[in-house]
Backbone of each chain as ProteinMPNN parsed JSONL, in Angstrom:
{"seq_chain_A": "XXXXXXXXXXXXXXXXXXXXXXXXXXXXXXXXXXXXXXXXXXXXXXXXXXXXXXXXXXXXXXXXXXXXXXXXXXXXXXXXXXXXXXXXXXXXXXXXXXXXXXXXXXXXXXXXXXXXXXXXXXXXXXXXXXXX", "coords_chain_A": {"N_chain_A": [[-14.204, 4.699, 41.134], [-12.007, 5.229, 39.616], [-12.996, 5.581, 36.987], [-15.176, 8.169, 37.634], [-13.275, 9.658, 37.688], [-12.246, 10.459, 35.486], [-14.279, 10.912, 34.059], [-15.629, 13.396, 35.05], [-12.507, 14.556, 34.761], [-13.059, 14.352, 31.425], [-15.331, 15.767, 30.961], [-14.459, 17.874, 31.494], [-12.442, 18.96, 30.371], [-13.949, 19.172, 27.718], [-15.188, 21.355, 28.708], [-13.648, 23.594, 28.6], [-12.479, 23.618, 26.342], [-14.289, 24.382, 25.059], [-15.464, 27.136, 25.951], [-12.911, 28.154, 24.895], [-13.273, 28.01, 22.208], [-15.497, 30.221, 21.879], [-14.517, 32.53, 23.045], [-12.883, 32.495, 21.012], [-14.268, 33.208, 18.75], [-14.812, 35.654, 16.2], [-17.086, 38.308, 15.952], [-20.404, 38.686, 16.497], [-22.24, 35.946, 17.835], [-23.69, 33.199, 16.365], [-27.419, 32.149, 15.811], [-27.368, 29.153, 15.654], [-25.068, 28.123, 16.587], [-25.662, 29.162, 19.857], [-27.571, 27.144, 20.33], [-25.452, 25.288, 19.782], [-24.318, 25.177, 22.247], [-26.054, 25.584, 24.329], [-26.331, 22.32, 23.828], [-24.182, 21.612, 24.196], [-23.482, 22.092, 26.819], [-25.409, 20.91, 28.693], [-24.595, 18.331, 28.341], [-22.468, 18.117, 29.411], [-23.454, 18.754, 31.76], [-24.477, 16.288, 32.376], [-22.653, 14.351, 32.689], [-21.182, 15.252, 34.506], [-23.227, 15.142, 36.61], [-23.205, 12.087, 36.664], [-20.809, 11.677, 37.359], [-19.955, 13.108, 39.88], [-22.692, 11.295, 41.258], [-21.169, 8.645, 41.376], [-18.356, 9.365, 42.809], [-19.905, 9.943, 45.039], [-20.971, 8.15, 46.038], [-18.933, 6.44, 46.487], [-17.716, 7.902, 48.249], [-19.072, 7.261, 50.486], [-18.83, 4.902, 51.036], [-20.284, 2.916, 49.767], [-20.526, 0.694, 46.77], [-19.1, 2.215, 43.503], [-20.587, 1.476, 41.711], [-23.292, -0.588, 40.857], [-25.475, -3.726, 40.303], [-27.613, -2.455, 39.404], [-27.334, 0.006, 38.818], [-25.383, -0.924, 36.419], [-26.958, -2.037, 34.821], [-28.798, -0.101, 33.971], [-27.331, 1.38, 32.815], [-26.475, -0.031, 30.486], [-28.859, -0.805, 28.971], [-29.427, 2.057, 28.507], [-27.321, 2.621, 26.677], [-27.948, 0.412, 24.468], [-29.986, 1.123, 23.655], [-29.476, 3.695, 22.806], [-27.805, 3.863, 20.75], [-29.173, 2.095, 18.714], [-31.6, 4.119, 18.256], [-29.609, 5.871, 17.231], [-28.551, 5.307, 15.035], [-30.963, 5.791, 13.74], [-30.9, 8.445, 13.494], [-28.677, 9.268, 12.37], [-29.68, 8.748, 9.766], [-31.351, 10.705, 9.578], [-29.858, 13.137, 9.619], [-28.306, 12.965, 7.558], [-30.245, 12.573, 5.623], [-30.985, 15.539, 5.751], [-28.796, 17.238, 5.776], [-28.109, 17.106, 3.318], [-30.407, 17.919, 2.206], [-29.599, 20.806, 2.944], [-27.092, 21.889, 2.37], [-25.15, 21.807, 3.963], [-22.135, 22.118, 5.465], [-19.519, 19.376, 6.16], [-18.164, 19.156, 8.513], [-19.765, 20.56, 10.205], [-22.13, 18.778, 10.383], [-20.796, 16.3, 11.081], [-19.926, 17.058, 13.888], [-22.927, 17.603, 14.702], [-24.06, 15.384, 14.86], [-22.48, 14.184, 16.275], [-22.918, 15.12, 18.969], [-25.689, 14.836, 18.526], [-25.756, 11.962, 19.233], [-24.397, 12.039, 21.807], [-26.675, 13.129, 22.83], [-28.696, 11.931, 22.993], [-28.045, 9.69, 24.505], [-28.042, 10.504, 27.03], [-30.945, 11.095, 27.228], [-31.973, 9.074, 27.281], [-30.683, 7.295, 28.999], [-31.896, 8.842, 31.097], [-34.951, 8.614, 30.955], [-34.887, 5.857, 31.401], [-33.436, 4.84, 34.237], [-35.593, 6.642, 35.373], [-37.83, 5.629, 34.995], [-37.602, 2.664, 35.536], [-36.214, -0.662, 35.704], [-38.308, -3.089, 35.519], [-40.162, -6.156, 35.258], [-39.623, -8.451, 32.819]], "CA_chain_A": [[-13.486, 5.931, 41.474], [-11.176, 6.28, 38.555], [-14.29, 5.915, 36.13], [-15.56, 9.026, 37.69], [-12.286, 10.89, 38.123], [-11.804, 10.4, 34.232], [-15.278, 11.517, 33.491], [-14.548, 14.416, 34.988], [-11.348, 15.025, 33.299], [-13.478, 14.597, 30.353], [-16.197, 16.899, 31.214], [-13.397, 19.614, 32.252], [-11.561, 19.421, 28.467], [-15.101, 19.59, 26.448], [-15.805, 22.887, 28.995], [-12.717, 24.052, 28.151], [-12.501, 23.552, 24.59], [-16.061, 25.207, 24.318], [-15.403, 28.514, 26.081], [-11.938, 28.68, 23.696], [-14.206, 28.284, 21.012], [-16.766, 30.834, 22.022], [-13.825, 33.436, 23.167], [-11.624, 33.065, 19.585], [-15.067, 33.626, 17.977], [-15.16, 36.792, 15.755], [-17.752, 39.178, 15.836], [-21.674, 37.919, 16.927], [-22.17, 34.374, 18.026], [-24.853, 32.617, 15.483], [-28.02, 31.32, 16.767], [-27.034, 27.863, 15.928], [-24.113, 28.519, 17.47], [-25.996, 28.754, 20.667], [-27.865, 26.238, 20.366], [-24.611, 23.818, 20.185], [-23.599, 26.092, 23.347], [-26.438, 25.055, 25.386], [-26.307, 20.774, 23.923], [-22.628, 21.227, 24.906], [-23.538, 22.239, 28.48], [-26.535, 19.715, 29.024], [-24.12, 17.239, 27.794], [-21.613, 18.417, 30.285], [-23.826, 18.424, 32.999], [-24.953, 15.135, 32.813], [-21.325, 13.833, 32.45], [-20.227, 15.643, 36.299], [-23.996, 14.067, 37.557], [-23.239, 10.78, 36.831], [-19.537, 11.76, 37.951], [-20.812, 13.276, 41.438], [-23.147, 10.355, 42.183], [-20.07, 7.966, 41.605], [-18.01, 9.999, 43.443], [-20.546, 10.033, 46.704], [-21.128, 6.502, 46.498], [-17.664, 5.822, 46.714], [-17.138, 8.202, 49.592], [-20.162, 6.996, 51.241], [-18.533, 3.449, 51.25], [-20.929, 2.197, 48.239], [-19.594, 0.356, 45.551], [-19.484, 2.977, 42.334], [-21.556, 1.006, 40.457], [-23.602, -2.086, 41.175], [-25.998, -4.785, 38.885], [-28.538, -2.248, 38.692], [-26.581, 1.193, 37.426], [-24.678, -1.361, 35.323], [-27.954, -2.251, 33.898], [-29.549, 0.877, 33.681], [-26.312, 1.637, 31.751], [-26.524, -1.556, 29.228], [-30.064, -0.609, 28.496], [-29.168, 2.873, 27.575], [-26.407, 2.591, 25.689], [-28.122, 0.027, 23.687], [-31.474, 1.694, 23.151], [-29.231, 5.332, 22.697], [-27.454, 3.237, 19.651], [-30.361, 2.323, 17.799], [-31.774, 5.709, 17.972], [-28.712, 6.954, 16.714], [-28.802, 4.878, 13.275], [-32.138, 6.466, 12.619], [-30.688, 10.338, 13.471], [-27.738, 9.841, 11.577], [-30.111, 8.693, 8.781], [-32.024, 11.946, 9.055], [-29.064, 14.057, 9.592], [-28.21, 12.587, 6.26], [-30.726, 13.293, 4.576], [-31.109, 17.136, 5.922], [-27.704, 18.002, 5.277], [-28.205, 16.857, 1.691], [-31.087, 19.253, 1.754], [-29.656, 22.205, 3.429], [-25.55, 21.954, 1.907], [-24.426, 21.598, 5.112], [-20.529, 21.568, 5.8], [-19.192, 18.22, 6.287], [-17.649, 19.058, 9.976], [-20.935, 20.602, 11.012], [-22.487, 17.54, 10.069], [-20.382, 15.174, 12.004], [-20.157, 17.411, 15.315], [-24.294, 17.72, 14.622], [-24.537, 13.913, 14.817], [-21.763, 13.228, 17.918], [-23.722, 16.178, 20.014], [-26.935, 14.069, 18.66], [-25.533, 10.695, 20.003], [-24.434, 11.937, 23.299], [-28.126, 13.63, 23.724], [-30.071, 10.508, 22.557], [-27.709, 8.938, 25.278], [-28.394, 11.364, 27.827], [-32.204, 11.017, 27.468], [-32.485, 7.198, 27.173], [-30.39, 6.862, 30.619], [-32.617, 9.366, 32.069], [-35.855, 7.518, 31.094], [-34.981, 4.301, 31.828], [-33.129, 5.369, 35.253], [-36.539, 7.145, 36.24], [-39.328, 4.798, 35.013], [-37.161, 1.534, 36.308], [-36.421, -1.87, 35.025], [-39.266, -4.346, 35.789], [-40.66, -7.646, 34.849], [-39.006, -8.387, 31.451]], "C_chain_A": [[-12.691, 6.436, 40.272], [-12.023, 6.593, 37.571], [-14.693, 7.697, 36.151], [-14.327, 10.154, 37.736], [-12.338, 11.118, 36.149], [-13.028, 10.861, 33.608], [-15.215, 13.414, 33.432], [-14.291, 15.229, 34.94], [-12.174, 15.754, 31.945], [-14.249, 16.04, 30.127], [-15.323, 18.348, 31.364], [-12.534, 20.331, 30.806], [-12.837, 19.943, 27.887], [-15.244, 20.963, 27.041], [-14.785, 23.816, 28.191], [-12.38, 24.378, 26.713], [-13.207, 24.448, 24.224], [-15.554, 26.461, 24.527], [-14.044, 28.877, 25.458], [-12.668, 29.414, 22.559], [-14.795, 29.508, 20.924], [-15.656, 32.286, 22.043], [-12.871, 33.833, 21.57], [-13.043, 33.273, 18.414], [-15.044, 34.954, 17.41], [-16.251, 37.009, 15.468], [-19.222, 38.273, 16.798], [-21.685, 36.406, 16.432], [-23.659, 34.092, 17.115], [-25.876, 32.215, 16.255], [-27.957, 30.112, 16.793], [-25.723, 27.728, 16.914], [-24.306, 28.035, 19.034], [-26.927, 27.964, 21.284], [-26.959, 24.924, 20.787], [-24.208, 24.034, 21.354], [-24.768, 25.306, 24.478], [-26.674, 23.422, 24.793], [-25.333, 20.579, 24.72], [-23.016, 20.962, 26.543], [-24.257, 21.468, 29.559], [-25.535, 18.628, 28.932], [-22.92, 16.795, 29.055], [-21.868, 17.982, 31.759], [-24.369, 17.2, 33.302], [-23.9, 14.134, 32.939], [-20.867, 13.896, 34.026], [-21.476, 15.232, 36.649], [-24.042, 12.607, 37.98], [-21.529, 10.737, 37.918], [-19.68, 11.536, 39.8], [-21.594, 11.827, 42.06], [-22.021, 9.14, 42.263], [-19.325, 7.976, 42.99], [-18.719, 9.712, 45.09], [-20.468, 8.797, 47.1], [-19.833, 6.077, 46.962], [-17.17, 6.431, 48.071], [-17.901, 7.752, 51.174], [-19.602, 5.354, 51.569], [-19.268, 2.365, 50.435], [-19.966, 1.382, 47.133], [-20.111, 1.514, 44.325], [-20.327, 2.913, 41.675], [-21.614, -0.264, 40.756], [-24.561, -2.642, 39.865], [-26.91, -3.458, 38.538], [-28.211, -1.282, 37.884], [-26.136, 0.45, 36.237], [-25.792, -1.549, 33.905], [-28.664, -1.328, 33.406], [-28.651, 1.242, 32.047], [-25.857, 0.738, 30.101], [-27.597, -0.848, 28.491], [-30.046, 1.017, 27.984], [-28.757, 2.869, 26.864], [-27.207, 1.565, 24.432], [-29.364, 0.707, 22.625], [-30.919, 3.069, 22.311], [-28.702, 5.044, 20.711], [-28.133, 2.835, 18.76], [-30.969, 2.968, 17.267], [-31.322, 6.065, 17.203], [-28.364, 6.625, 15.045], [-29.449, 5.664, 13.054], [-32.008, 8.265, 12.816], [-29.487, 10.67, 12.777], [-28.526, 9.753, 10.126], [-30.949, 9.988, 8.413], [-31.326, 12.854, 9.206], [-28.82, 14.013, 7.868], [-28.571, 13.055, 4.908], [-30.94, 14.901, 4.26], [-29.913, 17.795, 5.66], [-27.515, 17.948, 3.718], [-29.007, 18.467, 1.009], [-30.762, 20.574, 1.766], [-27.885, 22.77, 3.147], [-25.26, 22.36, 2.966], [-22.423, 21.384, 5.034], [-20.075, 19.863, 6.561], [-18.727, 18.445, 8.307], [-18.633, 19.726, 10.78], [-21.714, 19.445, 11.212], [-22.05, 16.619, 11.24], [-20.178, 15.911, 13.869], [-21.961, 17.455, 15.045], [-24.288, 16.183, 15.37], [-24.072, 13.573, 15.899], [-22.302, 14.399, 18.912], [-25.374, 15.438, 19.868], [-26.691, 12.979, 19.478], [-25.47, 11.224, 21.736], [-26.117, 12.769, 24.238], [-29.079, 12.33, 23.792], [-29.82, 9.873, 23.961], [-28.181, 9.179, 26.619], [-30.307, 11.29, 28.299], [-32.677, 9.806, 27.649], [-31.964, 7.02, 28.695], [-31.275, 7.688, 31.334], [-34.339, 8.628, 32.264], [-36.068, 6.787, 31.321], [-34.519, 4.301, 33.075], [-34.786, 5.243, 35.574], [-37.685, 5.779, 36.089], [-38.821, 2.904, 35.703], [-36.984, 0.123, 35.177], [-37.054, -2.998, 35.404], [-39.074, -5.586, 34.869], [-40.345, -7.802, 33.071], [-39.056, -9.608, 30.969]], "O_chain_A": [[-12.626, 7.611, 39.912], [-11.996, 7.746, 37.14], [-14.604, 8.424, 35.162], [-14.534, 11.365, 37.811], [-12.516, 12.277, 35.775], [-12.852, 11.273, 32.462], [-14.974, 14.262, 32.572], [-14.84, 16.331, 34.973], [-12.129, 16.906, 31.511], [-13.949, 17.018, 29.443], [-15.656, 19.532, 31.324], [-12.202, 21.449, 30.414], [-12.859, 21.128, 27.553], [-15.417, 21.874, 26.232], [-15.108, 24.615, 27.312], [-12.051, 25.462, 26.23], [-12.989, 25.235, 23.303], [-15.154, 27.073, 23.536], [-13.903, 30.1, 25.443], [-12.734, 30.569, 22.138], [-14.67, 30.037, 19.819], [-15.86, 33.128, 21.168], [-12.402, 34.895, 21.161], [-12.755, 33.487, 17.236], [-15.332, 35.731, 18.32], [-16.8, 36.18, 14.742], [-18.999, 37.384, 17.62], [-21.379, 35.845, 15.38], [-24.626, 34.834, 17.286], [-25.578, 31.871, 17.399], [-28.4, 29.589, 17.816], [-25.735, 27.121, 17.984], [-23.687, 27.114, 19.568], [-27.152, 27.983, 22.494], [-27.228, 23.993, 21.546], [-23.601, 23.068, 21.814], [-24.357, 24.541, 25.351], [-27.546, 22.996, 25.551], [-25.292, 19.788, 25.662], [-22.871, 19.952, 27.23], [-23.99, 21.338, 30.753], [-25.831, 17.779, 29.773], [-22.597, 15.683, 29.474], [-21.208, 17.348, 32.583], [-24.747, 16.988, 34.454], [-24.252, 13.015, 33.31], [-20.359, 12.973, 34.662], [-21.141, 14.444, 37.533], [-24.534, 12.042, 38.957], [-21.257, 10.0, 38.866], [-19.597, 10.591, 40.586], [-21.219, 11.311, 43.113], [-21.99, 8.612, 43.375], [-19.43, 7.188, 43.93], [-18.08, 9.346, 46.077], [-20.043, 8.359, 48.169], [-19.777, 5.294, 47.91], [-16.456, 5.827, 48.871], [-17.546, 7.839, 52.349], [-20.166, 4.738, 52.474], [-18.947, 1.177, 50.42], [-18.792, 1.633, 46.861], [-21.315, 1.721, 44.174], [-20.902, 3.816, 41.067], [-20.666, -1.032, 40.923], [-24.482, -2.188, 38.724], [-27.021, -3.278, 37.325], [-28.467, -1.265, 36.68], [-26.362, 0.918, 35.121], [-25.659, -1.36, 32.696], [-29.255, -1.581, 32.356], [-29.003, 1.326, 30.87], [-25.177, 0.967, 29.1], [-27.308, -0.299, 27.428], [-30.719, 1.224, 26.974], [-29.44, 3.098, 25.866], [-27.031, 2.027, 23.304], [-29.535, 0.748, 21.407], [-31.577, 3.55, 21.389], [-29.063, 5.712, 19.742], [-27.726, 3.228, 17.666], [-31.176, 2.868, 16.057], [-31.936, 6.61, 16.285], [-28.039, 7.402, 14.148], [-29.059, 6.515, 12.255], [-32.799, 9.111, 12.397], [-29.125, 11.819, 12.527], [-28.158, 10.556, 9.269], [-31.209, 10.313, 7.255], [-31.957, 13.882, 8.962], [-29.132, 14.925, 7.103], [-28.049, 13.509, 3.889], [-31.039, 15.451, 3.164], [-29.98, 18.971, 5.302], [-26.814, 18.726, 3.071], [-28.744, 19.37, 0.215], [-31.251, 21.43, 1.029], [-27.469, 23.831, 3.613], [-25.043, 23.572, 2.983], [-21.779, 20.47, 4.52], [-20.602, 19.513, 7.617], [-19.181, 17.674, 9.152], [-18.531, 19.601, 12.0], [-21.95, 19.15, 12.383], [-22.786, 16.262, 12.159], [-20.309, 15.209, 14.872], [-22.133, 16.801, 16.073], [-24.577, 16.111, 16.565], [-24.71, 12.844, 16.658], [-21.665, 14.285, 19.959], [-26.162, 15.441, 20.814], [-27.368, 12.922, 20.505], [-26.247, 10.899, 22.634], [-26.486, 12.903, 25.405], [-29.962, 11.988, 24.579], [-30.769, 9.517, 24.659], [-28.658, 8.283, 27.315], [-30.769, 11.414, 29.433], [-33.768, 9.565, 28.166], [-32.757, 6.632, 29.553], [-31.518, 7.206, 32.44], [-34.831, 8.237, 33.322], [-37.232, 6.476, 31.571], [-35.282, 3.506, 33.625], [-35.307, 4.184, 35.924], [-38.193, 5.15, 37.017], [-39.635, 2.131, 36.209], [-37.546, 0.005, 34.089], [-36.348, -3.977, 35.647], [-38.193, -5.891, 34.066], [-40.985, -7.146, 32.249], [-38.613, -9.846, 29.845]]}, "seq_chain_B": "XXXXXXXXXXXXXXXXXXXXXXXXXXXXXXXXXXXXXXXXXXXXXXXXXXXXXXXXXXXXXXX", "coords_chain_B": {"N_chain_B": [[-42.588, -9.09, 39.118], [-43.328, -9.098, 43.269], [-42.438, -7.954, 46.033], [-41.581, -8.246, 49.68], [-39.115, -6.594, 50.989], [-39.336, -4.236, 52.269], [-41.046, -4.426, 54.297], [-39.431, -6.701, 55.956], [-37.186, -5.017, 56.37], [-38.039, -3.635, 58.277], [-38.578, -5.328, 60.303], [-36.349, -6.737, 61.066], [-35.585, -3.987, 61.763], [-33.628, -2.353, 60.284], [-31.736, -0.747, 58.313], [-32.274, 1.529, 54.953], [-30.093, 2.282, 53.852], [-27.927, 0.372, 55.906], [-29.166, -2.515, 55.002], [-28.311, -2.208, 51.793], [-25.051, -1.978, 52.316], [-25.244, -4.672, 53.41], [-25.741, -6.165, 51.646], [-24.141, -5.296, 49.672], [-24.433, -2.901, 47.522], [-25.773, -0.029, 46.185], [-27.12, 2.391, 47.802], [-29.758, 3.377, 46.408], [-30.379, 1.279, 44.631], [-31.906, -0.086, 46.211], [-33.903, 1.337, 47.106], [-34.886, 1.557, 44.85], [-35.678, -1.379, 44.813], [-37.693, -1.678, 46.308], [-39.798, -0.162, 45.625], [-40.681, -1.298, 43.522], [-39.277, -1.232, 41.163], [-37.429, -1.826, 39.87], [-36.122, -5.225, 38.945], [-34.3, -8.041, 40.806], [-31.325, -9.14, 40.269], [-30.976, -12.888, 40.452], [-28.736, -13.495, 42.165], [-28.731, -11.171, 43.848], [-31.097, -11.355, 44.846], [-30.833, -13.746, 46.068], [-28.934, -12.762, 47.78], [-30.373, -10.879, 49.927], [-32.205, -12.484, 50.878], [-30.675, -14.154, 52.82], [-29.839, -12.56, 53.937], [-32.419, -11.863, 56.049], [-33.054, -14.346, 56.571], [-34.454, -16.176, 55.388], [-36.3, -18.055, 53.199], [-35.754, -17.307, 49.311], [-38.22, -16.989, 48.311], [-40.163, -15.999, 49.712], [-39.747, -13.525, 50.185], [-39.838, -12.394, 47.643], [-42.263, -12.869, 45.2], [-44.552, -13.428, 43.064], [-47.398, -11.939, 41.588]], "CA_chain_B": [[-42.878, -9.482, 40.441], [-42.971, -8.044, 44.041], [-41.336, -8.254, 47.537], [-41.723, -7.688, 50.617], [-38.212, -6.172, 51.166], [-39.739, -2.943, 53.23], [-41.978, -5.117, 55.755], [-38.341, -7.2, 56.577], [-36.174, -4.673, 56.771], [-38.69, -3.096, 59.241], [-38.868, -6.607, 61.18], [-34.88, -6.62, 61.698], [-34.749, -2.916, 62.137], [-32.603, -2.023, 59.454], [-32.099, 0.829, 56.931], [-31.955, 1.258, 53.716], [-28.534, 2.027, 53.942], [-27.73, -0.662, 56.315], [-29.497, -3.526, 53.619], [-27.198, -1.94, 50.827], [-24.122, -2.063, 52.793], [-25.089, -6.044, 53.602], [-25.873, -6.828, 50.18], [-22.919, -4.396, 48.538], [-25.236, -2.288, 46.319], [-26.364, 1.324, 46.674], [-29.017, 2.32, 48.485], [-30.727, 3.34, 44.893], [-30.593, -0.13, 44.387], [-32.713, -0.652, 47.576], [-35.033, 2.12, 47.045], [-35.42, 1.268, 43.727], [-36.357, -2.866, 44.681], [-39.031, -1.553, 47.482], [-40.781, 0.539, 44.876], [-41.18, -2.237, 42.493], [-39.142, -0.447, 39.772], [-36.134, -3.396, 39.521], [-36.035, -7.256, 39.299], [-32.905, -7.562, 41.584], [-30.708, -10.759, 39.609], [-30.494, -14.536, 41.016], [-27.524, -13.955, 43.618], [-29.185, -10.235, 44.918], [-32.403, -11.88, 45.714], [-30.399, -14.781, 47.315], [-27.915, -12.376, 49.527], [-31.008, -10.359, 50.626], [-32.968, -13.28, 51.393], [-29.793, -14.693, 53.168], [-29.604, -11.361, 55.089], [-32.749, -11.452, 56.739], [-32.421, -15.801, 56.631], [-35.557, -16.972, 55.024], [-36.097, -18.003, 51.546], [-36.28, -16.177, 48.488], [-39.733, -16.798, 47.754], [-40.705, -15.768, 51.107], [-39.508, -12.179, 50.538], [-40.071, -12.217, 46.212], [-43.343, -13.656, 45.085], [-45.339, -12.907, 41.764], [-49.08, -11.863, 41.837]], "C_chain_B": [[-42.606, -8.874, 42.045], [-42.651, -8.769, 45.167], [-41.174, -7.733, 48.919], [-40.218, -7.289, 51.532], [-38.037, -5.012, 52.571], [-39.889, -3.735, 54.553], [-40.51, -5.684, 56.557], [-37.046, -6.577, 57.49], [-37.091, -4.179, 58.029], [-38.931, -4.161, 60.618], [-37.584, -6.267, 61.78], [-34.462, -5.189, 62.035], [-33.806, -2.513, 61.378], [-33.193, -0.645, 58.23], [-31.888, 0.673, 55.838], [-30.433, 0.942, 53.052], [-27.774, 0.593, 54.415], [-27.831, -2.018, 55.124], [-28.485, -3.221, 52.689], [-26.129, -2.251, 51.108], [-24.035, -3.499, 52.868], [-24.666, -6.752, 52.274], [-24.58, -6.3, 49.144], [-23.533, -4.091, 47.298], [-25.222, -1.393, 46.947], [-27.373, 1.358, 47.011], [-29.828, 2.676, 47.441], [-31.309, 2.264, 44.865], [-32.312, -0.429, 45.313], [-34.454, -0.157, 47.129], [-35.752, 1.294, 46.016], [-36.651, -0.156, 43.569], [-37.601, -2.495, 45.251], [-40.119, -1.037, 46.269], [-41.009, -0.602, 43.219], [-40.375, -2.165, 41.035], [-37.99, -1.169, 39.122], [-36.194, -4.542, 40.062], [-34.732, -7.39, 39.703], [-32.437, -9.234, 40.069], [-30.811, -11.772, 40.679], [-29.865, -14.059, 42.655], [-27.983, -12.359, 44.218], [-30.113, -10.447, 45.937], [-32.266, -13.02, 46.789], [-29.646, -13.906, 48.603], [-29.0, -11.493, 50.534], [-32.301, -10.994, 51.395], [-31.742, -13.743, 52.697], [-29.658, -13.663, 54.659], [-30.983, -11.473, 56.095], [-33.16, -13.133, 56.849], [-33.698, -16.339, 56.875], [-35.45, -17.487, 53.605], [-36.413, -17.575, 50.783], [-37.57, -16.111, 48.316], [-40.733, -16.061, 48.909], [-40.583, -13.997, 51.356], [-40.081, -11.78, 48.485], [-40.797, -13.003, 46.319], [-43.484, -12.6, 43.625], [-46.964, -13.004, 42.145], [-49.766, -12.949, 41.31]], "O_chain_B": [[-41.626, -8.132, 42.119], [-42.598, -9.996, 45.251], [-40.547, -6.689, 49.101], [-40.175, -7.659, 52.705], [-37.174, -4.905, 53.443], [-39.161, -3.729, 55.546], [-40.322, -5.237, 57.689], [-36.353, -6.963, 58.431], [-36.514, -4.547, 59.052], [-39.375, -3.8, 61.707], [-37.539, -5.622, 62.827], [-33.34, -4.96, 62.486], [-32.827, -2.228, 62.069], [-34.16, -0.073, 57.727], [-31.274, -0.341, 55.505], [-29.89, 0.108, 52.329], [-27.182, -0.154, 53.636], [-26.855, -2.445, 54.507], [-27.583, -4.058, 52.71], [-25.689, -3.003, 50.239], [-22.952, -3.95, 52.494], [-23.753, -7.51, 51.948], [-24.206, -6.844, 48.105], [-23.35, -4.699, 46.244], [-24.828, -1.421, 48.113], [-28.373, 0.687, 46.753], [-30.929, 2.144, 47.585], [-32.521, 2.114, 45.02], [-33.411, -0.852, 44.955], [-35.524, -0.736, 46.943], [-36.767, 0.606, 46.134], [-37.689, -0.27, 42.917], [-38.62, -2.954, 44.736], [-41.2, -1.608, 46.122], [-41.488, -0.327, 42.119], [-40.683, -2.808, 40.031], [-37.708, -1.049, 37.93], [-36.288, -4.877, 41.243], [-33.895, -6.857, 38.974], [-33.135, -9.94, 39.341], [-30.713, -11.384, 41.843], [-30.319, -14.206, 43.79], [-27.482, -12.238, 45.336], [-30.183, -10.114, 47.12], [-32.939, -13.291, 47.784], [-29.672, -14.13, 49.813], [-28.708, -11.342, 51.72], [-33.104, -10.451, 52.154], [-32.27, -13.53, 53.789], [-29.474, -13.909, 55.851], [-30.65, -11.104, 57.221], [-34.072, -13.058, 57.673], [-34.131, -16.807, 57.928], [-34.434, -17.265, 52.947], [-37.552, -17.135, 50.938], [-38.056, -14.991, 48.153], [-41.898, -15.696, 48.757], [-41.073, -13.339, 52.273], [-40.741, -10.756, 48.3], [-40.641, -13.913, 47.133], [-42.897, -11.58, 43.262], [-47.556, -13.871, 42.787], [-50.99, -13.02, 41.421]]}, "name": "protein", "num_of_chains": 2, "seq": "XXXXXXXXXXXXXXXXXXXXXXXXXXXXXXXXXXXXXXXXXXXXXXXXXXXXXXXXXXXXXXXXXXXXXXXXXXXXXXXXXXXXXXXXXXXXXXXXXXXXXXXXXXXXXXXXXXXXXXXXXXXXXXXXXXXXXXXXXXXXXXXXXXXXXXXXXXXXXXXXXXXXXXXXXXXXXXXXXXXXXXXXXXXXXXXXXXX"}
């Protein structure tokens, strides 16, 4: 329960933050721009889904989280982390190529991590954890 | 490996829900074991053997 109340939270600052952002913007929004506009929002929404199913479970009389979410959740996070070596290594090298700003760069890479993360729990979620 | 989890609960009459609630997991969980798609751990496969009060191998087997 507090897990999910604090998610969230979280989820409710990053919205927040964003549409600051987007409103103290002068003049036309970039197309990278909206690009980070819709990672943000994917990122968002998978933050209040995991929230929500918490949330139900808990009102439903479930425990929040049992062996197998926990595991689903192990096995992302570890797999999302591995990934994320080899996308900071090609962020790396592409910002070399393309003189990238240093603080594009590092929001590039923590909007990469939380997608890698985002897609690894959804794959491994759907296809299951068998015979290992 | 697989389990005849479905056929049992269908013996005792029980739901998915119900099973979850015994065992203290989500019914995901449940779904998830019937459809083959999670190896429950040690002490799940014992409380859901326990629940319908046979032995594990009797409900988990390997082909």
């Amino acid at each position: 329960m507090k897990k999910s109340v604090i998610a969230l939270i979280v989820a409710a600052l990053v919205l927040t933050t964003t549409f600051i952002w987007i409103f103290s913007v002068s003049g036309p929004i970039k197309p990278m721009e909206y690009v980070s506009l819709g990672v943000i929002i994917v990122v968002v929404a998978f933050a209040l889904l995991l929230g929500y199913k918490r949330l139900s479970s808990a009102k439903k009389g479930e425990p929040a989280e049992d062996e197998m979410s926990r595991k689903v959740m192990q096995k992302a996070s570890s797999l999302s982390f591995y990934i994320s070596l080899y996308l900071w290594l090609a962020i790396g090298y592409f910002s070399d190529k393309f003189n990238s700003e240093t603080h594009t760069v590092i929001g590039a890479g923590i909007l990469g991590m939380a997608v890698t993360f985002a897609i690894c729990w959804v794959v491994i979620y759907f296809r299951g954890i068998r015979n290992e | 490996m697989n389990n005849r989890i479905k056929e049992f609960r269908a013996r005792y009459n029980l739901t998915q829900d119900d099973l979850a609630k015994k065992v203290n997991v989500r019914r995901e969980t449940i779904v998830f074991l019937e459809k083959n798609k999670y190896n429950p751990s040690l002490k799940l496969a014992h409380d859901i053997a326990r629940v319908f009060k046979v032995h594990i191998e009797e409900i988990f087997y390997f082909d």
